[in-house]
C-alpha positions as CSV (number, residue, x, y, z in Angstrom):
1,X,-18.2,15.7,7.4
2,X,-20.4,15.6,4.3
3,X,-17.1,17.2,2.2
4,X,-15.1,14.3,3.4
5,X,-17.3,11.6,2.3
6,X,-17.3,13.3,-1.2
7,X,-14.1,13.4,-1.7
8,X,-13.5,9.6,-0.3
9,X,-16.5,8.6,-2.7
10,X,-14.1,10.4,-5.8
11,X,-11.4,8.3,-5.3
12,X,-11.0,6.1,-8.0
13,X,-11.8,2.3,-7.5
14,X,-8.5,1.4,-8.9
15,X,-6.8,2.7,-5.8
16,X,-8.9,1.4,-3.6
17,X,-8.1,-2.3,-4.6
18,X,-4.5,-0.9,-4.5
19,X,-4.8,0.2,-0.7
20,X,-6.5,-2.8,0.1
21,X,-4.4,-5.5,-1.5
22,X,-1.3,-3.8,0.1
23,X,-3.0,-3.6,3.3
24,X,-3.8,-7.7,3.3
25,X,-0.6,-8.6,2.5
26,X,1.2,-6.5,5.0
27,X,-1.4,-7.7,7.6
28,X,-0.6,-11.3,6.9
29,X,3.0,-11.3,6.6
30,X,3.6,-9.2,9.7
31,X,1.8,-11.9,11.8
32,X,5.9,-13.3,11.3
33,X,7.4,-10.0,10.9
34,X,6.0,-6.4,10.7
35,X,10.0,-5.5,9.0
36,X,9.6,-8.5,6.1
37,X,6.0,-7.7,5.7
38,X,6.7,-4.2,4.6
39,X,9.9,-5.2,2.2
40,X,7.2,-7.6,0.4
41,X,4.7,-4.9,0.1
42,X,7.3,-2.4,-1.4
43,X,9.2,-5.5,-3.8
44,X,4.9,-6.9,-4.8
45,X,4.1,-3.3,-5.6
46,X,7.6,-2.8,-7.6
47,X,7.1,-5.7,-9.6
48,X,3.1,-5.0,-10.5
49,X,4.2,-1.8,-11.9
50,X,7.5,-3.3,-13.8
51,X,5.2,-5.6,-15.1
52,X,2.6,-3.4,-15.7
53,X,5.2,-1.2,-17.8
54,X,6.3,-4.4,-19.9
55,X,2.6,-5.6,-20.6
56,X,0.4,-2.2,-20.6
57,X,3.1,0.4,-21.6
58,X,2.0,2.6,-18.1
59,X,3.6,2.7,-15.5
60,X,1.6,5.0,-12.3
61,X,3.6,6.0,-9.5
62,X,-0.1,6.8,-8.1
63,X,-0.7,2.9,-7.8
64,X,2.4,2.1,-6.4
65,X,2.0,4.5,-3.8
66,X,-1.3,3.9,-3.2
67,X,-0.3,0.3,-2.7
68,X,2.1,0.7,-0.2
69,X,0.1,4.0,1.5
70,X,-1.4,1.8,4.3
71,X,1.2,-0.8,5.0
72,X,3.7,2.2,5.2
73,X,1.2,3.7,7.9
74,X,1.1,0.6,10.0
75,X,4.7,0.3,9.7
76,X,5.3,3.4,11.1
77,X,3.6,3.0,13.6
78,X,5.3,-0.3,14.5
79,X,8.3,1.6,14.8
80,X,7.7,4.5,16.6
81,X,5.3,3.0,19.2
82,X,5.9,-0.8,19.3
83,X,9.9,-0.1,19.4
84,X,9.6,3.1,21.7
85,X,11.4,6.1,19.0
Protein backbone atom coordinates (compact mmCIF):
# COMPACT_ATOMS: atom_id res chain seq x y z
CA UNK A 1 0.00 0.00 0.00
CA UNK A 2 2.91 2.29 1.07
CA UNK A 3 4.43 1.69 -2.80
CA UNK A 4 1.16 2.90 -4.12
CA UNK A 5 0.96 6.07 -2.39
CA UNK A 6 4.60 6.78 -3.57
CA UNK A 7 4.09 6.42 -6.77
CA UNK A 8 0.57 8.48 -6.79
CA UNK A 9 2.52 11.26 -4.66
CA UNK A 10 5.21 11.23 -8.05
CA UNK A 11 2.80 12.11 -10.29
CA UNK A 12 3.33 15.40 -11.57
CA UNK A 13 0.84 18.22 -10.51
CA UNK A 14 0.35 19.16 -13.98
CA UNK A 15 -1.58 15.96 -14.59
CA UNK A 16 -3.36 16.08 -11.83
CA UNK A 17 -5.17 19.51 -12.74
CA UNK A 18 -5.41 17.64 -16.19
CA UNK A 19 -7.44 14.59 -14.72
CA UNK A 20 -9.36 16.81 -12.66
CA UNK A 21 -10.51 19.50 -15.09
CA UNK A 22 -11.49 16.67 -17.50
CA UNK A 23 -13.20 14.90 -14.85
CA UNK A 24 -15.56 18.32 -13.91
CA UNK A 25 -16.48 18.90 -17.20
CA UNK A 26 -17.44 15.45 -18.10
CA UNK A 27 -19.41 15.26 -14.77
CA UNK A 28 -21.35 18.45 -15.54
CA UNK A 29 -22.16 17.97 -19.10
CA UNK A 30 -23.28 14.37 -18.65
CA UNK A 31 -25.98 15.60 -16.18
CA UNK A 32 -27.63 16.25 -20.18
CA UNK A 33 -25.74 13.59 -21.83
CA UNK A 34 -22.98 11.17 -20.68
CA UNK A 35 -22.33 10.77 -25.12
CA UNK A 36 -21.98 14.92 -25.54
CA UNK A 37 -20.10 15.15 -22.39
CA UNK A 38 -17.39 12.91 -23.51
CA UNK A 39 -17.16 14.59 -27.31
CA UNK A 40 -16.53 17.92 -25.26
CA UNK A 41 -13.89 16.46 -23.09
CA UNK A 42 -12.04 14.97 -26.22
CA UNK A 43 -12.73 18.47 -28.61
CA UNK A 44 -11.57 20.87 -24.89
CA UNK A 45 -8.58 18.64 -24.59
CA UNK A 46 -7.81 18.84 -28.58
CA UNK A 47 -8.04 22.41 -28.62
CA UNK A 48 -5.78 23.10 -25.20
CA UNK A 49 -3.02 21.22 -26.81
CA UNK A 50 -3.51 22.88 -30.51
CA UNK A 51 -3.33 25.94 -28.71
CA UNK A 52 -0.74 24.96 -26.52
CA UNK A 53 1.36 24.06 -29.77
CA UNK A 54 0.61 27.61 -31.38
CA UNK A 55 1.49 29.60 -28.14
CA UNK A 56 4.16 27.34 -26.21
CA UNK A 57 5.70 25.35 -29.15
CA UNK A 58 4.82 21.73 -27.01
CA UNK A 59 2.51 19.87 -27.66
CA UNK A 60 2.19 16.52 -24.78
CA UNK A 61 0.14 13.76 -25.80
CA UNK A 62 0.68 12.91 -21.88
CA UNK A 63 -1.75 15.93 -21.03
CA UNK A 64 -4.17 15.17 -23.41
CA UNK A 65 -4.47 11.83 -22.32
CA UNK A 66 -4.36 12.59 -18.95
CA UNK A 67 -7.25 14.92 -19.54
CA UNK A 68 -9.55 12.69 -21.05
CA UNK A 69 -8.15 9.45 -18.72
CA UNK A 70 -11.13 9.78 -16.22
CA UNK A 71 -13.97 10.94 -18.40
CA UNK A 72 -13.00 8.02 -20.79
CA UNK A 73 -13.33 5.68 -17.58
CA UNK A 74 -16.77 6.89 -16.62
CA UNK A 75 -17.76 6.74 -20.15
CA UNK A 76 -17.12 3.32 -20.33
CA UNK A 77 -18.68 2.52 -17.83
CA UNK A 78 -21.89 4.26 -19.02
CA UNK A 79 -21.83 2.03 -21.83
CA UNK A 80 -21.11 -1.22 -20.80
CA UNK A 81 -23.20 -1.12 -17.55
CA UNK A 82 -25.87 1.74 -18.01
CA UNK A 83 -26.67 0.41 -21.66
CA UNK A 84 -26.31 -3.45 -20.73
CA UNK A 85 -22.99 -4.58 -23.49
Amino acid sequence: MKKIFIALGNIPKDKLLHCFYGALIYIVISLYSSDIAFGVVVAIAALKEYLDSKGFGNVELKDFLATIFIPLLLYAKFIFLERGF
